[in-house]
C-alpha positions in Angstrom: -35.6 28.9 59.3 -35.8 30.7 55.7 -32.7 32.7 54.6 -35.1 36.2 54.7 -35.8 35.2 58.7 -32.1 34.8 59.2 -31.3 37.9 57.2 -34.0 39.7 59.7 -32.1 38.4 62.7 -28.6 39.4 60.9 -29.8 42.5 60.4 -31.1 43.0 64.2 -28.5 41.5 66.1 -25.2 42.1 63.9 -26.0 45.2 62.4 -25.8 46.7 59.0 -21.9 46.4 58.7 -21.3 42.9 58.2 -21.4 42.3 54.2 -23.1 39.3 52.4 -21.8 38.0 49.3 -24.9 37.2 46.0 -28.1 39.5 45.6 -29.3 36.0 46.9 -27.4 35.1 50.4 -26.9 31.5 50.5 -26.7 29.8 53.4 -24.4 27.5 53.8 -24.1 25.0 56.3 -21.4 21.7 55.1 -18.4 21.8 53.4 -15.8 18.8 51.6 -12.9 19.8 49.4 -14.5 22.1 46.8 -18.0 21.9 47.4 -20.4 23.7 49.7 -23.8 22.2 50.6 -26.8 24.6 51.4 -30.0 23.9 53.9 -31.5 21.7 50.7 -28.7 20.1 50.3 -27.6 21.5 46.7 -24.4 21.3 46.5 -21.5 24.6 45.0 -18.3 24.2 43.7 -16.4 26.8 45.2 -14.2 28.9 43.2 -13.4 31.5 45.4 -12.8 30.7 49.0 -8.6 30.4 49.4 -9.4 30.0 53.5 -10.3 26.4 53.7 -6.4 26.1 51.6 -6.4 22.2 51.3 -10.1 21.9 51.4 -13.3 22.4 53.4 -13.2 20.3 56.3 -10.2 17.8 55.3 -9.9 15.1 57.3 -6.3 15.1 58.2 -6.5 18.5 59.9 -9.8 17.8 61.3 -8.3 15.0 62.9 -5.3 17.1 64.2 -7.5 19.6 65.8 -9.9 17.7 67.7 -6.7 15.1 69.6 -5.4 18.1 70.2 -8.5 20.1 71.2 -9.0 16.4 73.5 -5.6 16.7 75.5 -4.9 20.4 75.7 -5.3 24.4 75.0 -4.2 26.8 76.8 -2.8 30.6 76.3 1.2 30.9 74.7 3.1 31.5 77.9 3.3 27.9 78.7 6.1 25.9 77.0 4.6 23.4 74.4 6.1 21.4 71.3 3.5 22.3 68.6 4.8 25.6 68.6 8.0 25.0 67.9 7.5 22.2 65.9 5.5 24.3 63.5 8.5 27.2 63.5 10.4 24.8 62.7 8.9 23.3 60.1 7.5 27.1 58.7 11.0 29.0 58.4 12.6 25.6 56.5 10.3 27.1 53.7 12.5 30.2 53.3 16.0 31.1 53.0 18.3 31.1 55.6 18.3 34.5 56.6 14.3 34.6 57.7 14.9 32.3 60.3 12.6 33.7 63.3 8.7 33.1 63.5 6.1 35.0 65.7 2.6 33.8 65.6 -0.9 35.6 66.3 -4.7 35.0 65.0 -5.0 36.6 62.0 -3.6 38.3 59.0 -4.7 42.0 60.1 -2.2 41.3 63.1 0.7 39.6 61.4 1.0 43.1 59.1 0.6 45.7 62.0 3.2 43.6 63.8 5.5 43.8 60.5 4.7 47.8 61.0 6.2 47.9 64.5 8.7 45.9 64.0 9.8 47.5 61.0 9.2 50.7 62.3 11.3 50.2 65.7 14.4 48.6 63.6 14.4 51.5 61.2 13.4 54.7 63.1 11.1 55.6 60.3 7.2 56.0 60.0 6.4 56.4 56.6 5.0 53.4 54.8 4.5 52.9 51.0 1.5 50.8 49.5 0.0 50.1 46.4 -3.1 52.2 45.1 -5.3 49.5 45.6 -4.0 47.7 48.3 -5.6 45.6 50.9 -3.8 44.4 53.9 -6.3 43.9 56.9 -8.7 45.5 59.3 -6.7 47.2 62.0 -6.9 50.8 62.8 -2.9 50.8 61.5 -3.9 48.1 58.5 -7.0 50.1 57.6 -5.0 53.3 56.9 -2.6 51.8 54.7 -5.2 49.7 52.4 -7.2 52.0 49.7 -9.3 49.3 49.0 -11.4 50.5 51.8 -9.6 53.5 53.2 -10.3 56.6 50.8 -6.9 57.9 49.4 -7.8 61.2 50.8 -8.4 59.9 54.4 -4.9 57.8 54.2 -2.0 59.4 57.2 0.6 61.7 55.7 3.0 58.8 56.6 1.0 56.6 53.9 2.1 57.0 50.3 0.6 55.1 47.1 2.3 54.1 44.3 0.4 52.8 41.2 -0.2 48.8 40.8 1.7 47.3 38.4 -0.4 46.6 36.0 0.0 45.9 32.4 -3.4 45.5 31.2 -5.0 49.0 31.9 -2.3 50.2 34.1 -0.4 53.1 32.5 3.1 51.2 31.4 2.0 48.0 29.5 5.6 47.5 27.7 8.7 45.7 28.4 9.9 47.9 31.1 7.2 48.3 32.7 8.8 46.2 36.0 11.4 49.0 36.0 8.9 51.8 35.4 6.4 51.5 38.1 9.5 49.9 40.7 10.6 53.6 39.5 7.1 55.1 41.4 8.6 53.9 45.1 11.2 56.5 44.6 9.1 59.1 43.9 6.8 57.8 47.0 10.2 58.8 48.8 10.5 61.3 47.7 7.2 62.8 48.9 7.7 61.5 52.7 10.6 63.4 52.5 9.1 66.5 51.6 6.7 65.8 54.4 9.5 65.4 57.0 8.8 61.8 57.2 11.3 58.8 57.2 10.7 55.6 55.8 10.1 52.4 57.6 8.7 49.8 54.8 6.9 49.0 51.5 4.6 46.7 51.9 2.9 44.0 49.0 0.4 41.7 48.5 2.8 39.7 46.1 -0.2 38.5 43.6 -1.7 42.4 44.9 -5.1 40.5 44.4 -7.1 43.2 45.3 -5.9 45.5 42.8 -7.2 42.6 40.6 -4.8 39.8 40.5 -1.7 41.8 39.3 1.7 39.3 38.9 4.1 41.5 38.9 5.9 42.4 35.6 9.4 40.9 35.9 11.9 42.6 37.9 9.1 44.8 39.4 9.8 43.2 43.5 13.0 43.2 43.2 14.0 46.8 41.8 11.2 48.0 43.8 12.9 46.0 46.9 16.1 47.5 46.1 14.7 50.9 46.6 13.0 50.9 49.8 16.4 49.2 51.2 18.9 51.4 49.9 16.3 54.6 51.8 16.9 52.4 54.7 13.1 51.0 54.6 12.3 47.4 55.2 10.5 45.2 52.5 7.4 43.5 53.6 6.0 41.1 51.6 2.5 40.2 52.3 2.1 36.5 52.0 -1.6 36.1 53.5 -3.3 35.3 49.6 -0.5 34.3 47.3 1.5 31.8 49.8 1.3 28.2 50.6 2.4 27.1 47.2 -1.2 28.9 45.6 1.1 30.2 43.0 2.1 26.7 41.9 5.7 27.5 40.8 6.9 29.0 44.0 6.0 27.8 47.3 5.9 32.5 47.9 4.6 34.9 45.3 8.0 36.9 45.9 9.9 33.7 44.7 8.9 34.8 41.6 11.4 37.4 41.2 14.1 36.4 43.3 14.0 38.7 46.2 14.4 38.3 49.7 12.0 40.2 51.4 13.0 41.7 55.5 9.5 40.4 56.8 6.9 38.3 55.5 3.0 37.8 56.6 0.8 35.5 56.5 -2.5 34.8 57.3 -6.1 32.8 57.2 -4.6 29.6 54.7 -2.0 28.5 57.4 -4.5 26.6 59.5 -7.2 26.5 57.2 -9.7 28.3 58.8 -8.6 27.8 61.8 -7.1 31.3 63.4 -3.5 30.7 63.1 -1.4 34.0 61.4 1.8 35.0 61.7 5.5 36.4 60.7 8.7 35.4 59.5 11.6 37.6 59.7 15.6 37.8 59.8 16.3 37.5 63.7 18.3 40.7 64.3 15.0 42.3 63.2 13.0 40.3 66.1 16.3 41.2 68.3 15.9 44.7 67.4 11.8 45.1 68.4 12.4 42.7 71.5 14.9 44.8 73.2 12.4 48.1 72.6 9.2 46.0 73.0 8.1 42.6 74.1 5.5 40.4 72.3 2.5 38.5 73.7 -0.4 37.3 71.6 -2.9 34.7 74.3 -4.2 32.7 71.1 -1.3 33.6 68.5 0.3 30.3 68.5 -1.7 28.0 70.9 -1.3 24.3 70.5 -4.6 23.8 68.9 -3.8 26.0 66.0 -0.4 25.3 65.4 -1.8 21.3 65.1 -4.0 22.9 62.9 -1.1 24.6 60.6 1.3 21.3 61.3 -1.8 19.2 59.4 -2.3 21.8 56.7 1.8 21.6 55.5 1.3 17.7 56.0 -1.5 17.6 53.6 0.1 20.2 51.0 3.7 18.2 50.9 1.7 14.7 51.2 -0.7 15.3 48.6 1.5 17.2 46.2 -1.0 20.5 46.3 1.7 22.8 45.0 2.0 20.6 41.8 -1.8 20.5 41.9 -2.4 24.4 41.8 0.2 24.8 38.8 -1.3 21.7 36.6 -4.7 22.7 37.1 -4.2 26.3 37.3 -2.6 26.1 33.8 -5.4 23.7 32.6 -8.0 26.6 33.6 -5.8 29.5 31.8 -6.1 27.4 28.8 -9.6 26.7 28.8 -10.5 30.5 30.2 -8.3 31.2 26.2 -11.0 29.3 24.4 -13.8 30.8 26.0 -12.1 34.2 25.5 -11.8 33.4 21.9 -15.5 33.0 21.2 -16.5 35.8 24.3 -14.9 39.3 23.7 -16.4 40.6 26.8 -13.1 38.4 28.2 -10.5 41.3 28.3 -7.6 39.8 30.1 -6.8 36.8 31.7 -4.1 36.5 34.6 -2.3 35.5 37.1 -0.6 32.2 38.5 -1.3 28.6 39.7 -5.0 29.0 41.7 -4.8 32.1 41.7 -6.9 33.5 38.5 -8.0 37.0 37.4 -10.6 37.2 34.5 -10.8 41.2 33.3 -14.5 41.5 31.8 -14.8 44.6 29.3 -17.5 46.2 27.3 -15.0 47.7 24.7 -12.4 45.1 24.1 -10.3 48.2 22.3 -10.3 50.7 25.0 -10.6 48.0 27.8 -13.4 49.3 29.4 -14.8 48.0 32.5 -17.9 45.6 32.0 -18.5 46.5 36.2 -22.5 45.8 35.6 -22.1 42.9 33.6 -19.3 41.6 36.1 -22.2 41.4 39.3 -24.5 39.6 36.8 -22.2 37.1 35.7 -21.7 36.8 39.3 -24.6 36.0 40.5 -25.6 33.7 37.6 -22.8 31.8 38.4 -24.0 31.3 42.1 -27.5 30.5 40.4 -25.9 27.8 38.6 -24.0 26.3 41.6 -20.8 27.7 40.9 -19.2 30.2 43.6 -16.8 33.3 42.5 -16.0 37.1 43.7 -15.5 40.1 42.0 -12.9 42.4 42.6 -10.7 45.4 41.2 -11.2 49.2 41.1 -14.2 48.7 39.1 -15.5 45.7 40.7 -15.2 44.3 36.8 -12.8 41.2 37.6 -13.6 37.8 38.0 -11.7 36.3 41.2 -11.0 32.8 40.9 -9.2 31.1 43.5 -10.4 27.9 45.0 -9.0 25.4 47.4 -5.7 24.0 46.3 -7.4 20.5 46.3 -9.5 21.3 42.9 -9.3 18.8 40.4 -9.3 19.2 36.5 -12.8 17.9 36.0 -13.8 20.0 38.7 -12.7 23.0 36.5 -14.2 21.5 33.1 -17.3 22.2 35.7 -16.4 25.4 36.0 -15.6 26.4 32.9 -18.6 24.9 31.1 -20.8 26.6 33.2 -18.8 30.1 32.7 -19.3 29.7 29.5 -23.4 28.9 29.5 -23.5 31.9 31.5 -21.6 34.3 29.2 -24.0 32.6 26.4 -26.8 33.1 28.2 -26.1 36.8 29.1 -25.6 37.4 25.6 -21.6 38.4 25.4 
């Protein structure tokens, strides 16, 4: 069947809605590690998926799904081991206080379950986001993500405050941490004009959709301190950044030494396979049990959670934490060189596999290259290697492959960045 004869029937049966990635769709139809293998069998190094965390189709969690898939799944209201095991094994990642897990399919559900349960422990409603946030696709996660929710549809109970970010943001100095931290009281201060009371902040940690923004230093944890001392809980959104992605912290709030009230995750923990969740300090649980009670028939089922047991396995067996920060440095360093000879390269950012390159057309003002950021793009994909675009202006490079790539991999990578830069004249 030809991709235009699949689009026709995509088109027909799914709807206009669903979004494709490349002017040319690929379709894809194998996976191993980094790679991708289309209908001809031409094979893509994947840059950008962060689902398939330890790699497409890795044996070990393959393995872990099918025995179980072979003896047993069921809905989560029977008692079973893998779920506890899994707790278990998920809240050792954290400090003692965030000792209680709750489990459910996706990302999208982990944060509206941080919303009600932040909401029922602290009587508010109003919830503070960056400007460019994504969080999920809820009805409640859709109204607090600007990404796709225009600012001027957003609830009165959903304030923005600007992304931290030094490149083109407006503070780009030493204090900037403190100065946009500084933003979440005025965000409080226009709930409480509007009558409103606080319930959380909540942060992407990397805030990836706002392009790959790691926080300036000191940024989380003034801005935690504000939301707390209003009596707001502090939700750090773990779905993208987590898993040890980062490569010095196993969390991207690690990285500034705060202690978040409840933190989300998402898509990684079983990769691919729809396993999400919470983790939060157990009066906080206590609190929304004894107002509401919690069921989720897949959140947590034993196929899923042998899925997530396989996936820590393979990231503390095969030392993938030290892998994203050895290789993600390798890349920063070899993004520099190509930025040397490439002006159109603006910025470069971010941490462990987890890597923003800022295209430009005026390296002075730092204006967005958003035209030449969709061709580069797509002559990447022509050339076999697979990246995203993301940002306000669609002008930044998203790189953030699965924690498994290797350094020649990204000499791959690079080289053929840098052939398509030359050959697109920048």
């Amino acid at each position: 069947m030809t991709n235009s004869s699949l689009l026709e029937r995509r088109q027909k049966l799914l709807g206009s809605a669903y979004r494709l990635f490349y002017t040319h769709p690929l379709h894809i139809v194998r996976g191993e590690g980094v790679w991708l293998y289309d209908t001809e069998g031409r094979k893509y190094l994947d840059m950008y998926n962060n689902v398939p965390h330890v790699g497409h189709c890795h044996p070990h969690v393959v393995a872990a799904i099918c025995e179980q898939a072979g003896k047993l799944n069921s809905h989560t209201r029977y008692l079973h081991e893998n779920v506890l095991d899994y707790a278990e094994r998920l809240t050792a990642k954290f400090a003692d206080e965030l000792d209680t897990a709750m489990f459910c399919c996706t990302g999208s559900e982990a944060n509206e379950l941080a919303l009600r349960i932040a909401r029922i422990a602290t009587g508010g409603e109003g919830l503070i986001v960056t400007d460019y946030a994504y969080h999920g696709n809820t009805k409640a996660i859709h109204e607090i993500s600007p990404e796709t929710c225009p600012v001027e549809d957003l609830p009165p109970y959903v304030v923005t405050v600007p992304s931290p970010d030094c490149y083109r943001g407006r503070y780009r100095d030493a204090d900037a941490g403190e100065r946009y931290a500084a933003h979440v009281q005025v965000a409080l201060d226009t709930l409480k004009e509007r009558g409103i009371r606080p319930a959380a902040f909540v942060i992407d940690t990397i805030i990836s959709s706002d392009g790959v923004i790691a926080p300036p230093p000191g940024y989380l944890k003034k801005a935690a301190g504000i939301i707390k001392a209003a009596g707001g809980l502090f939700i750090a959104d773990e779905v993208q950044p987590g898993f040890g992605r980062t490569g010095k912290h196993f969390w991207g709030f690690e990285a500034d030494g705060v202690l978040p009230d409840v933190v989300t995750m998402g898509k990684p923990m079983g990769n691919g396979h729809p396993i999400a969740g919470i983790v939060t300090r157990a009066d906080l649980a206590r609190a929304f049990s004894n107002t509401d009670g919690y069921f989720n028939t897949f959140g947590g089922n034993p196929v899923s959670c042998a899925a997530a047991l396989a996936v820590l396995d393979v990231i503390e067996n095969e030392n993938l934490q030290q892998n994203a920060l050895k290789v993600g440095q390798y890349i920063a360093a070899g993004l520099q060189l190509l930025a040397d000879r490439h002006e159109v390269i603006g910025d470069i950012r971010g941490n462990g596999l987890f890597i923003a390159v800022e295209l430009v057309a005026n390296s002075g003002e730092r204006t967005p290259a958003t035209k030449l950021t969709a061709r580069v793009v797509n002559d990447l994909r022509d050339r076999g290697v697979l990246t995203g675009s993301i940002g306000r202006d669609d002008n930044i490079l998203k790189l953030r492959p699965p924690m498994v790539l290797q350094s020649s991999e990204a000499d791959l990578m690079l080289e053929t960045l840098g052939e398509s830069l030359q050959a697109l004249a920048v």
